[in-house]
C-alpha positions as CSV (number, residue, x, y, z in Angstrom):
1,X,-74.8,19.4,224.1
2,X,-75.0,22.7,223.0
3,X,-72.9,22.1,220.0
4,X,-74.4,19.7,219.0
5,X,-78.3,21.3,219.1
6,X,-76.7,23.9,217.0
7,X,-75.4,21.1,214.9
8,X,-78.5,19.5,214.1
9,X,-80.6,22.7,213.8
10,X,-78.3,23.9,211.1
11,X,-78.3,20.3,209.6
12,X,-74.8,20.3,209.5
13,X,-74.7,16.4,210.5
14,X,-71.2,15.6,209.6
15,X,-70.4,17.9,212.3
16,X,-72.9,16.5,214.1
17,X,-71.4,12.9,213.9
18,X,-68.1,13.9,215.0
19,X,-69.3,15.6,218.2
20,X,-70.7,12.4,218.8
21,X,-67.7,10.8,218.2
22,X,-65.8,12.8,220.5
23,X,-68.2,12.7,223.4
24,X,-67.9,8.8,223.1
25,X,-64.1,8.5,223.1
26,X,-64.2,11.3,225.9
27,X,-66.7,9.2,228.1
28,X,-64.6,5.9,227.9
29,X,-60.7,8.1,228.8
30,X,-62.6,9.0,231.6
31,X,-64.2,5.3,232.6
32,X,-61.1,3.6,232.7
33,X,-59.6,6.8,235.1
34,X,-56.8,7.9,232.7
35,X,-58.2,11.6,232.3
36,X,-55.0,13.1,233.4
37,X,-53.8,14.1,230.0
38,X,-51.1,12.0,230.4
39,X,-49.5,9.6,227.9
40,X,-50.1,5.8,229.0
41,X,-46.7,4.5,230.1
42,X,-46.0,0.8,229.6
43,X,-43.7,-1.6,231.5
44,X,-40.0,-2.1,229.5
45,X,-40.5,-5.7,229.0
46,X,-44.1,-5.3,227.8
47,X,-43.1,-3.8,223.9
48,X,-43.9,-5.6,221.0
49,X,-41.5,-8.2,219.8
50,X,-38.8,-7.8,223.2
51,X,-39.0,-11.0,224.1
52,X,-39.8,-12.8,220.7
53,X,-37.0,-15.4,219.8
């Protein structure tokens, strides 16, 4: 939040916006639990086109 006062005060709101950004795609990692820094790992018969005949 402090970055973002600074941000504003300076009317530097591009920077602004993407602090924004990034505490939005920061709160939803962390709602759906995957704030481990790991990669998502997905099952071997769930890729794209595997299956496809």
């Amino acid at each position: 939040m402090k970055l973002l006062k600074v941000a504003l005060e300076r009317r530097r709101y591009e920077l602004a916006a993407h602090i924004l950004v990034f505490g939005l795609v920061k709160a939803k990692v962390e709602a759906l639990g995957n704030n481990d820094g790991q990669k998502r790992r997905f099952q071997e018969g769930a890729k794209r086109g595997k299956n496809s005949g």
